[in-house]
PyMOL Python script that loads the backbone (N, CA, C, O; Angstrom):
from pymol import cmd

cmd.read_pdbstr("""\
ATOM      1  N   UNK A   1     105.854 127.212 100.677  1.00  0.00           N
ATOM      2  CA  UNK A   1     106.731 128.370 100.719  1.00  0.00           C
ATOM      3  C   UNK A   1     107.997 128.173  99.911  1.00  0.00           C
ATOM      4  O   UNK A   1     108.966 128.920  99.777  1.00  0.00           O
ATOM      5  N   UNK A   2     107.799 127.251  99.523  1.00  0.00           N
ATOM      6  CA  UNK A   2     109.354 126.746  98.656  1.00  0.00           C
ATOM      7  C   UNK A   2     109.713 127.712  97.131  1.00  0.00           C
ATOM      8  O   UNK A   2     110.789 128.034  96.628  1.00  0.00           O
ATOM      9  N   UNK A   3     108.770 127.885  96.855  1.00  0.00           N
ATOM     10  CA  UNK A   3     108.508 128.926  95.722  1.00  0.00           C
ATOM     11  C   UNK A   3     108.799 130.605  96.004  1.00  0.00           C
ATOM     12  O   UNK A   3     109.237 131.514  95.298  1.00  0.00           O
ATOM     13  N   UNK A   4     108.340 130.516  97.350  1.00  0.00           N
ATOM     14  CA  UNK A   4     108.543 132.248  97.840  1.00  0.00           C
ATOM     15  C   UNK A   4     110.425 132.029  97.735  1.00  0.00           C
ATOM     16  O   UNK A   4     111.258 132.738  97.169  1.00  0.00           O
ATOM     17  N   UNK A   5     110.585 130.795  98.508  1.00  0.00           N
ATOM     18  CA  UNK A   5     112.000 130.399  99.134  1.00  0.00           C
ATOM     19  C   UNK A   5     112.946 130.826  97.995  1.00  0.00           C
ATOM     20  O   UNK A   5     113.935 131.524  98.217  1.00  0.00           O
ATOM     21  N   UNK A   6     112.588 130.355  96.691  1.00  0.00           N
ATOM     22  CA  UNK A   6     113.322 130.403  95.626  1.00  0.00           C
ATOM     23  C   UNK A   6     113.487 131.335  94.926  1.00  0.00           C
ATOM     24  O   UNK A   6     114.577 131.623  94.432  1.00  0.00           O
ATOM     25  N   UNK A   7     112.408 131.984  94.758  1.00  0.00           N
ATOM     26  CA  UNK A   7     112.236 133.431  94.160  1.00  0.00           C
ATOM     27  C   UNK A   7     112.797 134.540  94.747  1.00  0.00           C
ATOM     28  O   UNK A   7     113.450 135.478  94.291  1.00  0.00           O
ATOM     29  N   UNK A   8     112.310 134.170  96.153  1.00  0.00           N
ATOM     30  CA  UNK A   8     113.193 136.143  97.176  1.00  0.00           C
ATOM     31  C   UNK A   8     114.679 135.358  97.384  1.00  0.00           C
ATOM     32  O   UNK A   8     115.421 136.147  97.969  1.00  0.00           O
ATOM     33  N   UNK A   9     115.416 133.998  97.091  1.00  0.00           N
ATOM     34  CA  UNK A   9     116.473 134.040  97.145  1.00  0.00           C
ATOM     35  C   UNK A   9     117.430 134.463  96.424  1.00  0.00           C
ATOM     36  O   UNK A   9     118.469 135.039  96.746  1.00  0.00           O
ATOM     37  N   UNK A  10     116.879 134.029  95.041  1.00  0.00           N
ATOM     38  CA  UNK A  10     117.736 134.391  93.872  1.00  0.00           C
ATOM     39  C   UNK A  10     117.843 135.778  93.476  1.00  0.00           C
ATOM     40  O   UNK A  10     118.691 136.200  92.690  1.00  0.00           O
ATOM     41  N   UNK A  11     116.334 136.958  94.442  1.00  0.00           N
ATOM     42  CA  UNK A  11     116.459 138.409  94.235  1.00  0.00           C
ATOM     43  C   UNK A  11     117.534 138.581  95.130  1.00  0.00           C
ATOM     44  O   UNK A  11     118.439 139.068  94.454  1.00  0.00           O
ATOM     45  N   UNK A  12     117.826 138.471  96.023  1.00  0.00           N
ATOM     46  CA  UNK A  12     118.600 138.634  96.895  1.00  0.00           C
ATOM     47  C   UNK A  12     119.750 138.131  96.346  1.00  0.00           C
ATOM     48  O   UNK A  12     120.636 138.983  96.289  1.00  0.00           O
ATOM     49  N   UNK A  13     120.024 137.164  95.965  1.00  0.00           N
ATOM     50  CA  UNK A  13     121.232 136.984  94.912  1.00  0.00           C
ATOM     51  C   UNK A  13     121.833 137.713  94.555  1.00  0.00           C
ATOM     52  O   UNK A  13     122.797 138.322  95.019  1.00  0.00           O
ATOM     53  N   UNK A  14     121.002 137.748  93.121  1.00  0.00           N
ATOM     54  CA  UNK A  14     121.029 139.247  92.036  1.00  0.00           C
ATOM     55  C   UNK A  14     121.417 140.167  93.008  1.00  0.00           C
ATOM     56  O   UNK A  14     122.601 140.396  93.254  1.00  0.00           O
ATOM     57  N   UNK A  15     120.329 140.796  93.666  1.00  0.00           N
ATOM     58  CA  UNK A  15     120.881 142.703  94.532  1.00  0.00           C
ATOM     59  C   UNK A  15     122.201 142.040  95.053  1.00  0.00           C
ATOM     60  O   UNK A  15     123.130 142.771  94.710  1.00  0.00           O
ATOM     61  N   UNK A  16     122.610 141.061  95.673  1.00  0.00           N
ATOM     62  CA  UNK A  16     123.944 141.322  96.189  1.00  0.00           C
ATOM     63  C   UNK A  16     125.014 141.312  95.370  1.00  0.00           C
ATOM     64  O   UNK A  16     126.103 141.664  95.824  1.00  0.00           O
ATOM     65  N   UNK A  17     124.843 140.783  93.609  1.00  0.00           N
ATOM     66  CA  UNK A  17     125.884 140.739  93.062  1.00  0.00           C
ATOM     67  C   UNK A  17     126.195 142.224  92.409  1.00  0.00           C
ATOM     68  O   UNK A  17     127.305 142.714  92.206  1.00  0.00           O
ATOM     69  N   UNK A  18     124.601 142.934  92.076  1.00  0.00           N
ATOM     70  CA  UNK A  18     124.394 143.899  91.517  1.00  0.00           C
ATOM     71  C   UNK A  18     125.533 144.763  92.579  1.00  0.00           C
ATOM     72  O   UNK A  18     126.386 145.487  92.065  1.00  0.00           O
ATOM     73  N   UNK A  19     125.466 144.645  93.686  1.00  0.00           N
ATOM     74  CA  UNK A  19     125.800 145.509  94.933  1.00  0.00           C
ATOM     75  C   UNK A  19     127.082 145.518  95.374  1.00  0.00           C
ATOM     76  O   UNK A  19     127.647 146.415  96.000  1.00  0.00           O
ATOM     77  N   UNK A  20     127.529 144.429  95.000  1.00  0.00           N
ATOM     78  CA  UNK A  20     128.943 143.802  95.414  1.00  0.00           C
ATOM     79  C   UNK A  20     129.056 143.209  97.134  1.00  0.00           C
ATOM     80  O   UNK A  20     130.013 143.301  97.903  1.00  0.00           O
ATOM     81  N   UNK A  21     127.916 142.689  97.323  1.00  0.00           N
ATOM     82  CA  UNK A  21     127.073 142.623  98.606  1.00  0.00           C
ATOM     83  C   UNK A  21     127.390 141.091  99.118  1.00  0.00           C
ATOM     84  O   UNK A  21     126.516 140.438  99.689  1.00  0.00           O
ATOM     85  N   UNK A  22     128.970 140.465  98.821  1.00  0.00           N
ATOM     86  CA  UNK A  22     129.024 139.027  98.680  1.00  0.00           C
ATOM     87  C   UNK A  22     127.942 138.251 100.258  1.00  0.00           C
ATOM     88  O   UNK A  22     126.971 137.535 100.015  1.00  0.00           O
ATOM     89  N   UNK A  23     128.253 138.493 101.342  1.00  0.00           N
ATOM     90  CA  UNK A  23     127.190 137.983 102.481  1.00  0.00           C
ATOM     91  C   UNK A  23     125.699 138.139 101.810  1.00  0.00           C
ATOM     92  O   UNK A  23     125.132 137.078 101.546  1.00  0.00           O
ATOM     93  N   UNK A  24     125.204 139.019 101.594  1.00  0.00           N
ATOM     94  CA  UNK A  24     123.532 139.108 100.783  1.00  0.00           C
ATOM     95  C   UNK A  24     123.673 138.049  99.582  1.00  0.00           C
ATOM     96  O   UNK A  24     123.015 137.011  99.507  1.00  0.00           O
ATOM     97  N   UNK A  25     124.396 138.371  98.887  1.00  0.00           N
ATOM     98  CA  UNK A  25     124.833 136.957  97.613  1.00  0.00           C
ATOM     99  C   UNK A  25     124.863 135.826  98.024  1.00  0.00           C
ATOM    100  O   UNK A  25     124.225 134.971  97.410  1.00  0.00           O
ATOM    101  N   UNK A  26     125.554 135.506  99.095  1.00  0.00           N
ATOM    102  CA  UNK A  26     125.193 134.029  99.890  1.00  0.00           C
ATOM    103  C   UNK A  26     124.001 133.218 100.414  1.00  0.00           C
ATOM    104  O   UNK A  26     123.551 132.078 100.297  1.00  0.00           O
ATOM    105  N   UNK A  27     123.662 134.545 101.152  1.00  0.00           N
ATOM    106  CA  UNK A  27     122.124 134.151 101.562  1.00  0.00           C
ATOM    107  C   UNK A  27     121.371 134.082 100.779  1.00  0.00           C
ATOM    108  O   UNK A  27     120.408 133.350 101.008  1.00  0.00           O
ATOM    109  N   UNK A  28     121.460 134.997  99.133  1.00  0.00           N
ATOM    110  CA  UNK A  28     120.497 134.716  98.404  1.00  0.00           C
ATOM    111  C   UNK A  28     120.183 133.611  97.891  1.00  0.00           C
ATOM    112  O   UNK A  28     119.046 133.245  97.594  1.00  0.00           O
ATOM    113  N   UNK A  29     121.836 132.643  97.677  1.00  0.00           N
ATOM    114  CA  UNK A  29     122.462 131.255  97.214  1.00  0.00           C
ATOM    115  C   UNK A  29     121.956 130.530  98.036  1.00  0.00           C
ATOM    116  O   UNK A  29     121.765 129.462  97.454  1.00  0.00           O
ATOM    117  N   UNK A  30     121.532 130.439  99.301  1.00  0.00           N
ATOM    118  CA  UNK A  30     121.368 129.483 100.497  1.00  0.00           C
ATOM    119  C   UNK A  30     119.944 129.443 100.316  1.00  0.00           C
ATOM    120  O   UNK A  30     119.293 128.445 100.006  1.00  0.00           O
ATOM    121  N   UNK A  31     119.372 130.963 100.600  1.00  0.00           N
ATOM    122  CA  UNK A  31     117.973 130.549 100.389  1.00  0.00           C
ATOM    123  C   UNK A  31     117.131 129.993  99.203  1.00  0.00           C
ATOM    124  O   UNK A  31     116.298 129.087  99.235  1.00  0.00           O
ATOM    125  N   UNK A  32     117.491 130.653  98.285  1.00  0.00           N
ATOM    126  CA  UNK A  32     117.325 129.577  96.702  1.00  0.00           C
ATOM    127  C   UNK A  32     117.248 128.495  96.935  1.00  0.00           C
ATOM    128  O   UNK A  32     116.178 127.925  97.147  1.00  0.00           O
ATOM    129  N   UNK A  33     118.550 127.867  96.953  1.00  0.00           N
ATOM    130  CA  UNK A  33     119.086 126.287  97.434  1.00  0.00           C
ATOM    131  C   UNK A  33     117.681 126.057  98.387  1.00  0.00           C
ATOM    132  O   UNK A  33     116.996 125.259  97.748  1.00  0.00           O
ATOM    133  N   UNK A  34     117.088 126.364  99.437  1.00  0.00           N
ATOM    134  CA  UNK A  34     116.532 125.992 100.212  1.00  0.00           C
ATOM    135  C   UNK A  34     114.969 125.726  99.642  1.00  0.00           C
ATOM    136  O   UNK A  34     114.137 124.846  99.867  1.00  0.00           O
ATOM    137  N   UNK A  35     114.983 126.526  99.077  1.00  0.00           N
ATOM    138  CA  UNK A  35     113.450 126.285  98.493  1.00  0.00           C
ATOM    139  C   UNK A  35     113.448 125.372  97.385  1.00  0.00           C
ATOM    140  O   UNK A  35     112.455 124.679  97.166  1.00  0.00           O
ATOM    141  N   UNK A  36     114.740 125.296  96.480  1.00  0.00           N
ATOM    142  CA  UNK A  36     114.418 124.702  95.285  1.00  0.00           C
ATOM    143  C   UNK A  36     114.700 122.856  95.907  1.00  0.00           C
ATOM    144  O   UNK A  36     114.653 121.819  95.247  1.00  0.00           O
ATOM    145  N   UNK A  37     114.920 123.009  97.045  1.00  0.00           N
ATOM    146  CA  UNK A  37     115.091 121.395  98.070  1.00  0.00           C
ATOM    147  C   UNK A  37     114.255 121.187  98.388  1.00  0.00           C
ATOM    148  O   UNK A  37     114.084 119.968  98.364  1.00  0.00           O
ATOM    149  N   UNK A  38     112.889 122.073  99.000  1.00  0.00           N
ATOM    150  CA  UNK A  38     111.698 121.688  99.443  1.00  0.00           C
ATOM    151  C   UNK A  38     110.803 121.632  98.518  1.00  0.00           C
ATOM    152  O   UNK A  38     109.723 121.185  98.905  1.00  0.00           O
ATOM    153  N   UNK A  39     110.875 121.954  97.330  1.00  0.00           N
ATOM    154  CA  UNK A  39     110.022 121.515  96.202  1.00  0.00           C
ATOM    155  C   UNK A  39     110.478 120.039  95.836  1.00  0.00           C
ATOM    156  O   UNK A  39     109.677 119.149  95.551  1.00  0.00           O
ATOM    157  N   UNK A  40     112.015 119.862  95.882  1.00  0.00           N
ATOM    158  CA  UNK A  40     111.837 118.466  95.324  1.00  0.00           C
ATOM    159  C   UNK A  40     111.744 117.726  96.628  1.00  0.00           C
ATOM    160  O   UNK A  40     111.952 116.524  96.459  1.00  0.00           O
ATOM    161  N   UNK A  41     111.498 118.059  97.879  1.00  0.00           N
ATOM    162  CA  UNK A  41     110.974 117.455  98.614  1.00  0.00           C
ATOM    163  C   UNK A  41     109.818 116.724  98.812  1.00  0.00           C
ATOM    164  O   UNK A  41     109.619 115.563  99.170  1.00  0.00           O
ATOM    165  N   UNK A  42     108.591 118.288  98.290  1.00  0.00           N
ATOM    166  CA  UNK A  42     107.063 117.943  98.522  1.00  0.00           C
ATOM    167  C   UNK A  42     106.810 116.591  96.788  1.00  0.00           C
ATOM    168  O   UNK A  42     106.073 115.611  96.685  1.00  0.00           O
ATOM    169  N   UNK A  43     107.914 117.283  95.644  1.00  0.00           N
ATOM    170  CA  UNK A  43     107.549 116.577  94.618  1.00  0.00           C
ATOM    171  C   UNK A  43     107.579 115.038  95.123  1.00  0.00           C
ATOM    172  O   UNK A  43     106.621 114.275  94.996  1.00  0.00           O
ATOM    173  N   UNK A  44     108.875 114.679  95.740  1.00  0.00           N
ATOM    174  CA  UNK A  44     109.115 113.229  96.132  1.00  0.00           C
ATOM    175  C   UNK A  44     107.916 112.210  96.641  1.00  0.00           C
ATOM    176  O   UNK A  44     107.517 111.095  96.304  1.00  0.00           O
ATOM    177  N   UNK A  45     107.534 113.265  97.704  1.00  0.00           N
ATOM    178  CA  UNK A  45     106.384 113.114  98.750  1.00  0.00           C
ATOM    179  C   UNK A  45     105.245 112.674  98.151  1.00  0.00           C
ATOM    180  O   UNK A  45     104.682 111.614  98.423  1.00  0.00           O
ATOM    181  N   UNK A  46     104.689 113.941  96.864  1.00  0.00           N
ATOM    182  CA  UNK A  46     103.601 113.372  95.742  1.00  0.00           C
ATOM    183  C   UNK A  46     103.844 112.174  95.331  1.00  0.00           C
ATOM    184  O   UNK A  46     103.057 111.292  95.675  1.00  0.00           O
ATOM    185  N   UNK A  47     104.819 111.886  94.617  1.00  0.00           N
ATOM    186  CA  UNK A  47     105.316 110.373  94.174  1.00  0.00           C
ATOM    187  C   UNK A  47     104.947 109.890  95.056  1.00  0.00           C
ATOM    188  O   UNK A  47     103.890 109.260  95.118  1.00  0.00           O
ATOM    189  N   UNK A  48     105.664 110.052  95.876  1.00  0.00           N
ATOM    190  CA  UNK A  48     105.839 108.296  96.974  1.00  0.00           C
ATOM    191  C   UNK A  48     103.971 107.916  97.406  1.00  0.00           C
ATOM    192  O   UNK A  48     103.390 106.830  97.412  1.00  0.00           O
ATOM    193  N   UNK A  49     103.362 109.553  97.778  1.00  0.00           N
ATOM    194  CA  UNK A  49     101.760 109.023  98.253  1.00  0.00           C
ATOM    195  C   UNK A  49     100.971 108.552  96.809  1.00  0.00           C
ATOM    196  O   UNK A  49      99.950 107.867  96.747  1.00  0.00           O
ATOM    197  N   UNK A  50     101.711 109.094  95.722  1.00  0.00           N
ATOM    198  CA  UNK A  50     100.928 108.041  94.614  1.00  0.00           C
ATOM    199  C   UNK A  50     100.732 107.011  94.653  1.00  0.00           C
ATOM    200  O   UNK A  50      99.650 106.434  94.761  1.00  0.00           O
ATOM    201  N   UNK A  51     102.036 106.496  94.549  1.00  0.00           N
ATOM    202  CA  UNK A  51     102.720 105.149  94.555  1.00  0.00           C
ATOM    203  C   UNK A  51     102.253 104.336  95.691  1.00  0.00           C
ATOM    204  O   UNK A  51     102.103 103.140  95.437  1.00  0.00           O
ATOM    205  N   UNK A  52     102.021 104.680  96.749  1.00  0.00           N
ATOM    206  CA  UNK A  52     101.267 104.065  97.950  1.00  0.00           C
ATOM    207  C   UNK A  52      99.928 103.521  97.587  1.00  0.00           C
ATOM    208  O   UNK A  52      99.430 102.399  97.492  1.00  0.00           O
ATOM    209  N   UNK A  53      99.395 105.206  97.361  1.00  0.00           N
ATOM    210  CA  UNK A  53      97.999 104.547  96.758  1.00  0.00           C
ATOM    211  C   UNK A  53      97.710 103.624  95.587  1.00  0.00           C
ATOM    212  O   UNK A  53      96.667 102.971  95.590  1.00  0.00           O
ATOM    213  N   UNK A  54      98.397 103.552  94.795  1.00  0.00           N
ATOM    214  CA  UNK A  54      98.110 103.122  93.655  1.00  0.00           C
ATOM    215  C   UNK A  54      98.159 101.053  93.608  1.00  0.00           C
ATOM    216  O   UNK A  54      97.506 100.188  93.024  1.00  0.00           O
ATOM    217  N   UNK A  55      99.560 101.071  94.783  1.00  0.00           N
ATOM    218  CA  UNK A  55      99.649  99.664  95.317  1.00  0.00           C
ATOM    219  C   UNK A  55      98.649  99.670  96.506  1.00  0.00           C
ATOM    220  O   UNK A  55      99.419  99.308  97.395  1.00  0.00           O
ATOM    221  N   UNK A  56      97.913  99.774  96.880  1.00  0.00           N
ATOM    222  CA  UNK A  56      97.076  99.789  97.781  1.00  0.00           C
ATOM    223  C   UNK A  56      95.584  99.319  97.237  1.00  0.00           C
ATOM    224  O   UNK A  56      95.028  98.331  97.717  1.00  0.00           O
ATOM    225  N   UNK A  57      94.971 100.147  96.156  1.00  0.00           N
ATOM    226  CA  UNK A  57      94.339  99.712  94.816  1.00  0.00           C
ATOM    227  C   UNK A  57      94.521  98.607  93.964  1.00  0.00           C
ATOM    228  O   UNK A  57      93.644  97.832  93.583  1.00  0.00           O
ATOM    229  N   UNK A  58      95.740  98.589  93.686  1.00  0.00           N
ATOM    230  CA  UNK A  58      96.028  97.362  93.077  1.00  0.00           C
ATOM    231  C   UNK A  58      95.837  95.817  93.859  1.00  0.00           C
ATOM    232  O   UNK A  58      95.438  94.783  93.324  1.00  0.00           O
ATOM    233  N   UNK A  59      96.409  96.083  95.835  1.00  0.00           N
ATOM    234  CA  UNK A  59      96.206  94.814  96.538  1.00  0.00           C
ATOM    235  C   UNK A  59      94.536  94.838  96.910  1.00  0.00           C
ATOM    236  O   UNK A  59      94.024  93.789  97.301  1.00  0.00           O
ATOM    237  N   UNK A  60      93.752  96.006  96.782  1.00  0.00           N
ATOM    238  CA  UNK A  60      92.789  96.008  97.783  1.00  0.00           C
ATOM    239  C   UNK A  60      93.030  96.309  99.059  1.00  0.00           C
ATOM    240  O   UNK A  60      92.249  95.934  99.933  1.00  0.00           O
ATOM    241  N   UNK A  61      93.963  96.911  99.298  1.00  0.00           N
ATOM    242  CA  UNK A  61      94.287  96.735 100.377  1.00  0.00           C
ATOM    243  C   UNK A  61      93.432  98.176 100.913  1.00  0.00           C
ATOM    244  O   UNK A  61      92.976  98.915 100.040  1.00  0.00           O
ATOM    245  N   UNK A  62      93.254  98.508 102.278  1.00  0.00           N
ATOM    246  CA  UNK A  62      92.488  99.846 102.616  1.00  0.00           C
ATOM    247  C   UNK A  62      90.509  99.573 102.563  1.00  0.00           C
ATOM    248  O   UNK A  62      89.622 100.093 103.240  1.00  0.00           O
ATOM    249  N   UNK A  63      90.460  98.645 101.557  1.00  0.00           N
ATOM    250  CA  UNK A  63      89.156  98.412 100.772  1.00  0.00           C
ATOM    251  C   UNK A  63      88.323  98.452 102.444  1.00  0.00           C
ATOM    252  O   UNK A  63      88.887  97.880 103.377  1.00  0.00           O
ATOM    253  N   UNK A  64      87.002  99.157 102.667  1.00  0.00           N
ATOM    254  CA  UNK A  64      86.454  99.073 104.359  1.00  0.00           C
ATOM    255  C   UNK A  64      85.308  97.735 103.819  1.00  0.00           C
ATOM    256  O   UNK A  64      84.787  97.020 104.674  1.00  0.00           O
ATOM    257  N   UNK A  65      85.038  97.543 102.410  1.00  0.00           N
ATOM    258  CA  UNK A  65      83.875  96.807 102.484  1.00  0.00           C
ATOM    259  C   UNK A  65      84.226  95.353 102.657  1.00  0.00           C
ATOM    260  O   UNK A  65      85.375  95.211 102.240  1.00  0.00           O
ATOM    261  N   UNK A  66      83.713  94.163 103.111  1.00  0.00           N
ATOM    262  CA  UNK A  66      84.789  92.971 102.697  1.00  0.00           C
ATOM    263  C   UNK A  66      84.369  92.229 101.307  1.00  0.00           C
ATOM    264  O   UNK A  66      83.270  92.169 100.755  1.00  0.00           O
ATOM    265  N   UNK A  67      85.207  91.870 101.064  1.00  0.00           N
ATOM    266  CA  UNK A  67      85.207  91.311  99.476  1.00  0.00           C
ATOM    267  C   UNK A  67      84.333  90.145  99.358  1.00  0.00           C
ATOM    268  O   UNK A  67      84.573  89.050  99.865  1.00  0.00           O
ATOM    269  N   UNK A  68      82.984  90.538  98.440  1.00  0.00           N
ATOM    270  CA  UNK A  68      81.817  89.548  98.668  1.00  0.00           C
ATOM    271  C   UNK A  68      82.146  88.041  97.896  1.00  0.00           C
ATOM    272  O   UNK A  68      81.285  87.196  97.648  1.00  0.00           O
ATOM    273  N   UNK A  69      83.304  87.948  97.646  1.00  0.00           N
ATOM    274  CA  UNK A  69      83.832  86.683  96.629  1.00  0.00           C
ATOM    275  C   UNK A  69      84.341  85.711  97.879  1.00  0.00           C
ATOM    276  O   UNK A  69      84.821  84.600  97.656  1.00  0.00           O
ATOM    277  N   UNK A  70      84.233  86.083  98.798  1.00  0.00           N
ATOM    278  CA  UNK A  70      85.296  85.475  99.926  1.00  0.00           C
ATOM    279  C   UNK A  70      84.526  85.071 100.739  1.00  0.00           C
ATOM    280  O   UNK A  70      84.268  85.712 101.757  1.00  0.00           O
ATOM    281  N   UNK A  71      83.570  82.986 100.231  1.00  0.00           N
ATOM    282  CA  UNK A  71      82.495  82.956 101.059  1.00  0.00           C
ATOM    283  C   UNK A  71      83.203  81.802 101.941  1.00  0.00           C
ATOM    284  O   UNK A  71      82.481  80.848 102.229  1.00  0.00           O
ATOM    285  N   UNK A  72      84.360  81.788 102.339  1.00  0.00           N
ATOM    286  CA  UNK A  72      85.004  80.722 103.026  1.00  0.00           C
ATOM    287  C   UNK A  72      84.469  81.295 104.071  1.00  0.00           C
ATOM    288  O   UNK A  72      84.126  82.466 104.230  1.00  0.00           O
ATOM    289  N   UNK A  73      84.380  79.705 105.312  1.00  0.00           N
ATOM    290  CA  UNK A  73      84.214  80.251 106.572  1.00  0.00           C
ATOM    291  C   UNK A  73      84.356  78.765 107.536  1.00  0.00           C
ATOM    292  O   UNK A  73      83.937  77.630 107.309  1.00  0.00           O
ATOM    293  N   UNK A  74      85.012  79.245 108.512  1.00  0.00           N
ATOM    294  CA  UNK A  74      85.841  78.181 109.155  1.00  0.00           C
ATOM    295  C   UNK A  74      84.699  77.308 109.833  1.00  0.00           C
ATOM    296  O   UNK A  74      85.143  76.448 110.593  1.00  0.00           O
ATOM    297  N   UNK A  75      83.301  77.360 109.707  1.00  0.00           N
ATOM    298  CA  UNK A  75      82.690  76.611 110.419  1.00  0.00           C
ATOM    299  C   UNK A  75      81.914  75.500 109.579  1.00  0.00           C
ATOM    300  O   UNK A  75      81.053  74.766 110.063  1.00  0.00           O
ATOM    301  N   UNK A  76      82.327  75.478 108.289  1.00  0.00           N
ATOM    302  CA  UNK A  76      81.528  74.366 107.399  1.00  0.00           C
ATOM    303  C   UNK A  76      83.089  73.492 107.354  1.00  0.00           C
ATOM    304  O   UNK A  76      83.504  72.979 106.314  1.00  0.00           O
ATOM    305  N   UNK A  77      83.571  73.458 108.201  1.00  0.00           N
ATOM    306  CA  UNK A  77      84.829  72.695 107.931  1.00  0.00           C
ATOM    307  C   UNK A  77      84.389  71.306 109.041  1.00  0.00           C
ATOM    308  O   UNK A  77      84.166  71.366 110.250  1.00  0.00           O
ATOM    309  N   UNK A  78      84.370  70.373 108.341  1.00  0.00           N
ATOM    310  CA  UNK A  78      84.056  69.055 109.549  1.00  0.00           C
ATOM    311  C   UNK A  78      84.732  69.032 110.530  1.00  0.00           C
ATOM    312  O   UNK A  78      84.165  69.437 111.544  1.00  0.00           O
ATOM    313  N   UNK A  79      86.311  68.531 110.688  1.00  0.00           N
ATOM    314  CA  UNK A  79      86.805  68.625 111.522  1.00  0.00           C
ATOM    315  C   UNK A  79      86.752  69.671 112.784  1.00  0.00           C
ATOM    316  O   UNK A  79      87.382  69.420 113.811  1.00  0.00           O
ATOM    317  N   UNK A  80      85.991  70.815 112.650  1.00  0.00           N
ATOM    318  CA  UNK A  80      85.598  72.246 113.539  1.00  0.00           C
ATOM    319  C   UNK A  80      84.308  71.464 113.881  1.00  0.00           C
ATOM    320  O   UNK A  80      84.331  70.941 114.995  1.00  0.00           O
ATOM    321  N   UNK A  81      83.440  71.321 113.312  1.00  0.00           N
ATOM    322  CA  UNK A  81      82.354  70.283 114.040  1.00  0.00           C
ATOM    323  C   UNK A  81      81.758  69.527 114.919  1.00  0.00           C
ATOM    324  O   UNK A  81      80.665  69.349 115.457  1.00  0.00           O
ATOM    325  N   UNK A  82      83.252  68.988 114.881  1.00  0.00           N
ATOM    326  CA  UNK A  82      84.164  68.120 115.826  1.00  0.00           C
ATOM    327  C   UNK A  82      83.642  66.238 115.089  1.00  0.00           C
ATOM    328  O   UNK A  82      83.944  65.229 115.726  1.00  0.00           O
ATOM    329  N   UNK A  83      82.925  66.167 113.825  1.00  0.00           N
ATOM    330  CA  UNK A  83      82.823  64.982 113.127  1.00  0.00           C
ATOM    331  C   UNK A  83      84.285  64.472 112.295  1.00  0.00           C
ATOM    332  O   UNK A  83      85.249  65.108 111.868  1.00  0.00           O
ATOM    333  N   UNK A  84      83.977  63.190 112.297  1.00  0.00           N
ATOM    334  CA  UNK A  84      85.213  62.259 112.286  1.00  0.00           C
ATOM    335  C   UNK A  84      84.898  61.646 110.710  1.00  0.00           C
ATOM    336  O   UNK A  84      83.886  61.378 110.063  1.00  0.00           O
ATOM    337  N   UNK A  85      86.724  61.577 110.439  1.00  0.00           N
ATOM    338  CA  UNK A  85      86.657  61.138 109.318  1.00  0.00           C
ATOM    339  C   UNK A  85      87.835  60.168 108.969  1.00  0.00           C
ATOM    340  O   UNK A  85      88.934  60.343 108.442  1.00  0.00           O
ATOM    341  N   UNK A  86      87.386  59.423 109.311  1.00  0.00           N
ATOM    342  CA  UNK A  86      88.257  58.032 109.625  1.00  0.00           C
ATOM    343  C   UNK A  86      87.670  56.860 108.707  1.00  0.00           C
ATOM    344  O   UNK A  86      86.476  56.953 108.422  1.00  0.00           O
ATOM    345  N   UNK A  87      88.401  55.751 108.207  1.00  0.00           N
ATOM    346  CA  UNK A  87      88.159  55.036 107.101  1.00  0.00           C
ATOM    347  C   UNK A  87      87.874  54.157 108.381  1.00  0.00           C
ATOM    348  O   UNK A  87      88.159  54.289 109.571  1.00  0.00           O
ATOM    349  N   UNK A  88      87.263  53.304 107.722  1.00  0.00           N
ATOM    350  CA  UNK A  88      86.647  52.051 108.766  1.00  0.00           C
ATOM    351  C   UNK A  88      86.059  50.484 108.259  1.00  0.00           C
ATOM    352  O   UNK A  88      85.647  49.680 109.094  1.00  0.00           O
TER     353      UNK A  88
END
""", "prot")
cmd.dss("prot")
cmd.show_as("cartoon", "prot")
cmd.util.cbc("prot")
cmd.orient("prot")
């Protein structure tokens, strides 16, 4: 609605200056202002969920599958075994 916000504000503007209508001129100023804030609101918003995603992609991070490179596993470890490795 930030677009409606901006557009019927600045008409409202205009008719109040056209009119000599300074209160309608205000509101037209306020509501303008208001919409042309929630656009660079939602714009911010786009950024920032880019930017999320894009480092998210970059760590893997989110990824649901697990990463088939990653064949560590805590049970080929001797000491988990419970075998000893002591010089003798």
């Amino acid at each position: 609605m930030s677009n409606r916000d901006r557009f019927e504000g600045k008409a409202r503007e205009v008719a109040g200056k056209a009119t000599g209508d300074e209160e309608l001129e205000e509101e037209g100023r306020t509501q303008h202002a208001k919409g042309e804030a929630g656009e660079k609101i939602a714009d911010a918003k786009a950024k920032v969920s880019g930017t999320v995603e894009a480092a998210k992609d970059a760590l893997g991070v989110g990824s649901k599958e697990p990463d088939a490179s990653d064949t560590s596993d805590a049970s080929d470890d001797p000491e988990d075994a419970g075998e000893s490795h002591t010089a003798g």
